[in-house]
ChimeraX commands (.cxc) that place a marker at each C-alpha (Angstrom):
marker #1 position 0.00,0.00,0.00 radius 0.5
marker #1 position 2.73,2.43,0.93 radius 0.5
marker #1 position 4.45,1.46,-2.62 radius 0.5
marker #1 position 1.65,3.11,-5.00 radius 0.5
marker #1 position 0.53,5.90,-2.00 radius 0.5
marker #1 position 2.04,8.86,-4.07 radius 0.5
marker #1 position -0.38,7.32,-7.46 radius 0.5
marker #1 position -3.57,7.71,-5.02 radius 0.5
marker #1 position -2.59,10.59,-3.52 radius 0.5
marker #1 position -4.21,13.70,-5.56 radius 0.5
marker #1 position -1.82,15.84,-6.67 radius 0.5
marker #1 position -3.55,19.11,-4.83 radius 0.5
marker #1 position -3.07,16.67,-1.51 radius 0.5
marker #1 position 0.54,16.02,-2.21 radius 0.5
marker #1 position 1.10,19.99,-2.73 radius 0.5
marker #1 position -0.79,20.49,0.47 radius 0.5
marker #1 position 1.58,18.22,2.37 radius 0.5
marker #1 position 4.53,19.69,1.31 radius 0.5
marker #1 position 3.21,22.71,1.88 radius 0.5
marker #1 position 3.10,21.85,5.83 radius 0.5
marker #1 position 6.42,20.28,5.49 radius 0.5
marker #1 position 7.94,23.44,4.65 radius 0.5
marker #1 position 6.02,25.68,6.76 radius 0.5
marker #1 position 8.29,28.15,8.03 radius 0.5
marker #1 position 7.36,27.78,11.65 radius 0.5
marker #1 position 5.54,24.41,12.61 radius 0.5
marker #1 position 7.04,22.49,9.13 radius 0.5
marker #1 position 8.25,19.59,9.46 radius 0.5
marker #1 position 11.80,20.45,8.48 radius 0.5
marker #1 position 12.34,23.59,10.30 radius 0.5
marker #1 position 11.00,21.07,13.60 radius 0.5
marker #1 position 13.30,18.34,12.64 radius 0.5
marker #1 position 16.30,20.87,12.72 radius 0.5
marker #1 position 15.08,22.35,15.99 radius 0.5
marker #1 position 15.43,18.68,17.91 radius 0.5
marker #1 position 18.47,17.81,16.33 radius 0.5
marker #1 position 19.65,21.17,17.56 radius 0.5
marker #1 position 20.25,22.75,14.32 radius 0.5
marker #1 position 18.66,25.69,14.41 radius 0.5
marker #1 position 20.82,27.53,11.94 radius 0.5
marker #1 position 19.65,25.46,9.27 radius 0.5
marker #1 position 16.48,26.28,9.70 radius 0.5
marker #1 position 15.16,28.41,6.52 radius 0.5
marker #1 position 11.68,29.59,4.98 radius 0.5
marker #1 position 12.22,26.83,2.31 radius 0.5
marker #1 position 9.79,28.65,-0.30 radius 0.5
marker #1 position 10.74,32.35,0.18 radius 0.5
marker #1 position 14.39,32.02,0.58 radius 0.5
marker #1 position 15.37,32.45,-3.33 radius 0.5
marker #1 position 18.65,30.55,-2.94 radius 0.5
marker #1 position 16.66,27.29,-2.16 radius 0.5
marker #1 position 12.97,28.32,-3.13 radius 0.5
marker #1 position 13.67,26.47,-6.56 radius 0.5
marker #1 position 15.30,23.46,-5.23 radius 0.5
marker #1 position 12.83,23.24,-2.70 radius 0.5
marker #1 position 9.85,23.07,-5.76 radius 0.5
marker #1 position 11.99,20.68,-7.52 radius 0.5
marker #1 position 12.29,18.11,-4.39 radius 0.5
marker #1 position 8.82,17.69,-3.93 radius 0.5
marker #1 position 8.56,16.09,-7.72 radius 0.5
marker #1 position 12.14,14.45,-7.52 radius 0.5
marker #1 position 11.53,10.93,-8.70 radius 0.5
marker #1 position 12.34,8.90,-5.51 radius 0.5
marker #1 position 9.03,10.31,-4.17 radius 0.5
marker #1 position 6.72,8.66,-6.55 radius 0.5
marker #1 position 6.01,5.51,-6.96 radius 0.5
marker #1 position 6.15,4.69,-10.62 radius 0.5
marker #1 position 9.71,4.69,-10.40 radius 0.5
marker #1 position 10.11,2.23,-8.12 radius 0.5
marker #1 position 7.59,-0.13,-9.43 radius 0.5
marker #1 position 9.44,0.18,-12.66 radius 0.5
marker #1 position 13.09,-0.24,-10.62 radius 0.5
marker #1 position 11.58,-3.25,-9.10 radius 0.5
marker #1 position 9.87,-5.22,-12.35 radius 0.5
marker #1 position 13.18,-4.69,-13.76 radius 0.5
marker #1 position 15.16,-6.31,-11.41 radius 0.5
marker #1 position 13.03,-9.00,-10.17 radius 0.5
marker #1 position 13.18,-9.75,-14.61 radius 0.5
marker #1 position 16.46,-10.03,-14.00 radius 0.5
marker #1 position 17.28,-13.94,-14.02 radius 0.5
marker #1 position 18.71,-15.65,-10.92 radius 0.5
marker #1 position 20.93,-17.55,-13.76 radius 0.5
marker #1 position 22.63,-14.30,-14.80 radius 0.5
marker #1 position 22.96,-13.21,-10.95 radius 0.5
marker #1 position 24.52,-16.22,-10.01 radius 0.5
marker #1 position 26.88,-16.47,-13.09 radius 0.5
marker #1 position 28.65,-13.34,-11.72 radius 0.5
marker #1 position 28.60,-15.03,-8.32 radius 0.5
marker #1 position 30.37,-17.97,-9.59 radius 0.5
marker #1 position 32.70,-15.79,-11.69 radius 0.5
marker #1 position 33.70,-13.86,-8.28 radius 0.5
marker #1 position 31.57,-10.50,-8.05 radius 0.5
marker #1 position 30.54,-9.69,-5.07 radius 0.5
marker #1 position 26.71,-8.21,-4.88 radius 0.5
marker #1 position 28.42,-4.36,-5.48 radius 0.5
marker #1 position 29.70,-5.46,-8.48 radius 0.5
marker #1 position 27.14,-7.41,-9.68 radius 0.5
marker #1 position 25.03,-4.30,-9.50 radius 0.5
marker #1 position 27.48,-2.17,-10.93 radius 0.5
marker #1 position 28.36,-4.74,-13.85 radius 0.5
marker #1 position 25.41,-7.01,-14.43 radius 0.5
marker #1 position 21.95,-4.87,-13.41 radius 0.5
marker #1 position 22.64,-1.09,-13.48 radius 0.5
marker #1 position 23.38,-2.09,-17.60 radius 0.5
marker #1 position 20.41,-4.30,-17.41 radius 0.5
marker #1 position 18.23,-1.28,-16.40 radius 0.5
marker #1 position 19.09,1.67,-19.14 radius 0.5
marker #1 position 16.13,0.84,-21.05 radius 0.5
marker #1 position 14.18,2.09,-17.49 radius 0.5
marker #1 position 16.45,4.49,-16.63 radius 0.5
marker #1 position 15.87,5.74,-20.22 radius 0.5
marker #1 position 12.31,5.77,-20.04 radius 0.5
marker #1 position 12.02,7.81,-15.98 radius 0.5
marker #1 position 14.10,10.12,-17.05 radius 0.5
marker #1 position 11.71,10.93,-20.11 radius 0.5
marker #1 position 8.65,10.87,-17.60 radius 0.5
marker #1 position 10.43,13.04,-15.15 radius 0.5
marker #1 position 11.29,15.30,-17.51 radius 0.5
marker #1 position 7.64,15.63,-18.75 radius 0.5
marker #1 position 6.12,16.13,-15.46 radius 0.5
marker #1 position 8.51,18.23,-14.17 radius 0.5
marker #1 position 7.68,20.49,-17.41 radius 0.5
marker #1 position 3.83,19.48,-16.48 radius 0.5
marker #1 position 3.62,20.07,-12.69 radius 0.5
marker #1 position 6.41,22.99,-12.41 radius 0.5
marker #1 position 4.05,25.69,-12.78 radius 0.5
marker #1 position 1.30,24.56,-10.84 radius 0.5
marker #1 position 3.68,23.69,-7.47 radius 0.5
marker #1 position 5.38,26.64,-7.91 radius 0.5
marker #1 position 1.56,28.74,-7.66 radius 0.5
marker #1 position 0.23,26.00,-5.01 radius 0.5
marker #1 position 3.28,26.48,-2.81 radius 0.5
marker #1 position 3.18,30.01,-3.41 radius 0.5
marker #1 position -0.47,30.52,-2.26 radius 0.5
marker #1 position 0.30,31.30,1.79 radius 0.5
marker #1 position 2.32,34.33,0.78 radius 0.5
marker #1 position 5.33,32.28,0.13 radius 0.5
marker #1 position 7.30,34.37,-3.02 radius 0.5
marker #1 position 8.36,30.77,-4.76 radius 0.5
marker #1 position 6.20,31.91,-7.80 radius 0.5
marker #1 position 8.04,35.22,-7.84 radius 0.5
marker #1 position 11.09,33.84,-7.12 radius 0.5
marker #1 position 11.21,31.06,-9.96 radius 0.5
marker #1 position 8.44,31.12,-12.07 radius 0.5
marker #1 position 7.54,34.84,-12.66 radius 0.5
marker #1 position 10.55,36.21,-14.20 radius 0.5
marker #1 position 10.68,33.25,-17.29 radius 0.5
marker #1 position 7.08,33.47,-17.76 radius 0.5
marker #1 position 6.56,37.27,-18.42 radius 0.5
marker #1 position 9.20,36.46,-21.17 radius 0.5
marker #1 position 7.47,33.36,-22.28 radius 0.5
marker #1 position 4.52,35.63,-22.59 radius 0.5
marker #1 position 6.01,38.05,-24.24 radius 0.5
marker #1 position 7.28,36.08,-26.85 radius 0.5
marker #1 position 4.23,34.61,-27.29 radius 0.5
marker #1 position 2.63,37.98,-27.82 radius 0.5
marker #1 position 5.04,38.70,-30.72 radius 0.5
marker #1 position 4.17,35.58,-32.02 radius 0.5
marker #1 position 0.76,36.05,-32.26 radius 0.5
marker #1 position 1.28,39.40,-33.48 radius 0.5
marker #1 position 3.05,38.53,-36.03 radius 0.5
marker #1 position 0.95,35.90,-37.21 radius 0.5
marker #1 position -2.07,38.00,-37.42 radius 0.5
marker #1 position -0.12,40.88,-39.62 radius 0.5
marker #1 position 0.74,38.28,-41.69 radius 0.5
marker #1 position -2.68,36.28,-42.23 radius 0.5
marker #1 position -3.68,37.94,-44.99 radius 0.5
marker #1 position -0.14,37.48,-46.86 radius 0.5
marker link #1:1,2 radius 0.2
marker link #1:2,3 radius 0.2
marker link #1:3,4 radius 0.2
marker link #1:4,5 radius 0.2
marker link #1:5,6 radius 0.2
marker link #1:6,7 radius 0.2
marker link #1:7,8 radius 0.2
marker link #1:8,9 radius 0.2
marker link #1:9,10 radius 0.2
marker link #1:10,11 radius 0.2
marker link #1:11,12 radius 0.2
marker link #1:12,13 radius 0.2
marker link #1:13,14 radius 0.2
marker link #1:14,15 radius 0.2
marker link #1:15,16 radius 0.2
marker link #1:16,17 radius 0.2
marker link #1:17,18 radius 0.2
marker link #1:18,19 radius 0.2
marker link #1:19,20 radius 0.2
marker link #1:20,21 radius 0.2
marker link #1:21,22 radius 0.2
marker link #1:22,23 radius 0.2
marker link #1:23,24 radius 0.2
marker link #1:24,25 radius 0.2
marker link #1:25,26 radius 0.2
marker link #1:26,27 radius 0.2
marker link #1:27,28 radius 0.2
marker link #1:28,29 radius 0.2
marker link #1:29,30 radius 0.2
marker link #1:30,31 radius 0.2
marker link #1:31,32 radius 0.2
marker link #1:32,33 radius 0.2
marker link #1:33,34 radius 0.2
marker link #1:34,35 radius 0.2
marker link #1:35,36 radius 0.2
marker link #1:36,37 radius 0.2
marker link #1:37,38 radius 0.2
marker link #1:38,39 radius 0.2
marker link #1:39,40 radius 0.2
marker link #1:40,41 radius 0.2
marker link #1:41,42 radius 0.2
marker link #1:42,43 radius 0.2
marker link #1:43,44 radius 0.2
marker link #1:44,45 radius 0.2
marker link #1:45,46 radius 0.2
marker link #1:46,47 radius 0.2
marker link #1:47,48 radius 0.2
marker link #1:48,49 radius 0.2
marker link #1:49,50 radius 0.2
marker link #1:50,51 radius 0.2
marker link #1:51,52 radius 0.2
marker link #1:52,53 radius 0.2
marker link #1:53,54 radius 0.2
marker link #1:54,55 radius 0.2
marker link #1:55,56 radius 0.2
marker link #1:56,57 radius 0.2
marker link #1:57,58 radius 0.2
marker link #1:58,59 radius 0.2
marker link #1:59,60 radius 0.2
marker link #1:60,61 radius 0.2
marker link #1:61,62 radius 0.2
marker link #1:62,63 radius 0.2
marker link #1:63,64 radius 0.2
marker link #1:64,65 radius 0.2
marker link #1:65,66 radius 0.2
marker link #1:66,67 radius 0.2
marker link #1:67,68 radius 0.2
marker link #1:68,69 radius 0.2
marker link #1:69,70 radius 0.2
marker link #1:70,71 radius 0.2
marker link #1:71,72 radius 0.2
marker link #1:72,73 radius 0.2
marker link #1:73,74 radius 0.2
marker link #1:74,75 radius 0.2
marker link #1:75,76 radius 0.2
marker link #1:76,77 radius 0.2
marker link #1:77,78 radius 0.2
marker link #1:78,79 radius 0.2
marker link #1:79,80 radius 0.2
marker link #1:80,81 radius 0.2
marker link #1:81,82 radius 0.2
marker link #1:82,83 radius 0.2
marker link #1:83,84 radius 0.2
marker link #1:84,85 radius 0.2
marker link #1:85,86 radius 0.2
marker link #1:86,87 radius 0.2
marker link #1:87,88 radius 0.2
marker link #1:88,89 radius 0.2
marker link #1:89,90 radius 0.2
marker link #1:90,91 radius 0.2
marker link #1:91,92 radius 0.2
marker link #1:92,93 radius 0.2
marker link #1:93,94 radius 0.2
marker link #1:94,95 radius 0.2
marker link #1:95,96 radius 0.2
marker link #1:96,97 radius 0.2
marker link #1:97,98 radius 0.2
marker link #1:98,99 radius 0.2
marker link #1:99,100 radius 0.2
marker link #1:100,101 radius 0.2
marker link #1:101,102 radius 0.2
marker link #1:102,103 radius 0.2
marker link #1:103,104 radius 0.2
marker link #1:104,105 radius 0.2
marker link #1:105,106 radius 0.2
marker link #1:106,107 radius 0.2
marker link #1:107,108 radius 0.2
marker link #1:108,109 radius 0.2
marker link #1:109,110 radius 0.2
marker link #1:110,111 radius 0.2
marker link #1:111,112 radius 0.2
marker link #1:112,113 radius 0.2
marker link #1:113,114 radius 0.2
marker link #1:114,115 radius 0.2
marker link #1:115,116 radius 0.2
marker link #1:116,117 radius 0.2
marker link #1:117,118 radius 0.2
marker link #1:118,119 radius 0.2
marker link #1:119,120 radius 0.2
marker link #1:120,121 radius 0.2
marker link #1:121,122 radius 0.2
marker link #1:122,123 radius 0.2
marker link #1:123,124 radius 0.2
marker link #1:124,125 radius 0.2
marker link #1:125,126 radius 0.2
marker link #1:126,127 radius 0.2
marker link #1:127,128 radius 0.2
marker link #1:128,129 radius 0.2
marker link #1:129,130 radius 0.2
marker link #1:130,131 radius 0.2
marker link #1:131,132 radius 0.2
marker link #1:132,133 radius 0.2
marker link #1:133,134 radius 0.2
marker link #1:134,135 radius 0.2
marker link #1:135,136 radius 0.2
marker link #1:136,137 radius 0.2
marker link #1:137,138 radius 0.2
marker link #1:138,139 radius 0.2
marker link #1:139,140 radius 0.2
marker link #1:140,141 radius 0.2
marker link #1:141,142 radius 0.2
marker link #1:142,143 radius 0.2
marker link #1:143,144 radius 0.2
marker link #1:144,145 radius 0.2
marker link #1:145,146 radius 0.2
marker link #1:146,147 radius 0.2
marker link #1:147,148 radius 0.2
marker link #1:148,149 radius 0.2
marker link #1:149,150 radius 0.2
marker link #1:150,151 radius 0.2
marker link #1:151,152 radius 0.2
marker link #1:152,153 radius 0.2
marker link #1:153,154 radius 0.2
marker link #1:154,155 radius 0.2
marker link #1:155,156 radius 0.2
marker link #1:156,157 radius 0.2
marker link #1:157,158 radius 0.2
marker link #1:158,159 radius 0.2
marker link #1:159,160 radius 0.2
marker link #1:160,161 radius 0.2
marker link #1:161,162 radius 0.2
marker link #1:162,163 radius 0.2
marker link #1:163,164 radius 0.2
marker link #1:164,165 radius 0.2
marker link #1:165,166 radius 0.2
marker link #1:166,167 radius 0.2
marker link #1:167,168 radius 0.2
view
């Protein structure tokens, strides 16, 4: 159940957990920090604009969805016990059986999150950015604003300059 939690979860739920998890004051970071005695590393995750962007991108890094590791795992459990024990018998220990054997085994996964992640990332960027940003957190300012006024304005001229030349 915990495995596929992240593919139940809605995505507005997800935001709204990180969004507690970073809460400045009573977030579960900043409260970690404080009982391990760290208090100077305690930050306002989403309106410090040295981490504000990192802090969007962690919450859709790949180890914390599930596809990934359902797709890790039917890779390697496809992996045959013959070609496991093979290296075994030929003297790699379970590091280099990884490193040698599997980890080649896997590019045609590897190949495939890292199109996916790139895809959402380019999907869910703007909307995390705006639903972390919603408190009065400046993550949209910080990150998102600046590239989108020129996406927009480069969009403008495109339009523009389709519609003075539609009649050409």
């Amino acid at each position: 159940f915990l495995v596929v939690l992240p593919i139940v979860i809605p995505g507005v739920v997800n935001i709204m957990i990180w969004e507690r998890i970073y809460d400045p004051t009573v977030g579960l970071i900043n409260n970690l920090f404080e009982v391990m005695g760290h208090q100077n590393w305690q930050r306002v995750w989403l309106g410090d604009s040295s981490i504000a962007m990192w802090a969007v991108i962690f919450v859709g890094f790949p180890f914390m969805a599930a596809l990934p590791m359902l797709v890790y795992y039917g890779a390697l459990s496809n992996i045959g016990s013959d070609v496991v024990e093979s290296a075994s018998i030929d003297g790699a220990g379970r590091w280099k059986t990884f490193w040698l054997i599997q980890l080649p085994l896997l590019k045609p996964q590897i190949g495939l999150l890292i199109t996916l992640t790139f895809i959402g990332a380019m999907q869910d960027f703007f909307p995390h950015c705006l639903a972390l940003s919603r408190k009065g957190y400046n993550a949209f300012a910080l990150i998102y604003r600046p590239g989108a006024q020129t996406a927009c304005e480069d969009l403008a001229r495109a339009i523009a300059f389709i519609y003075q030349h539609e009649d050409e």
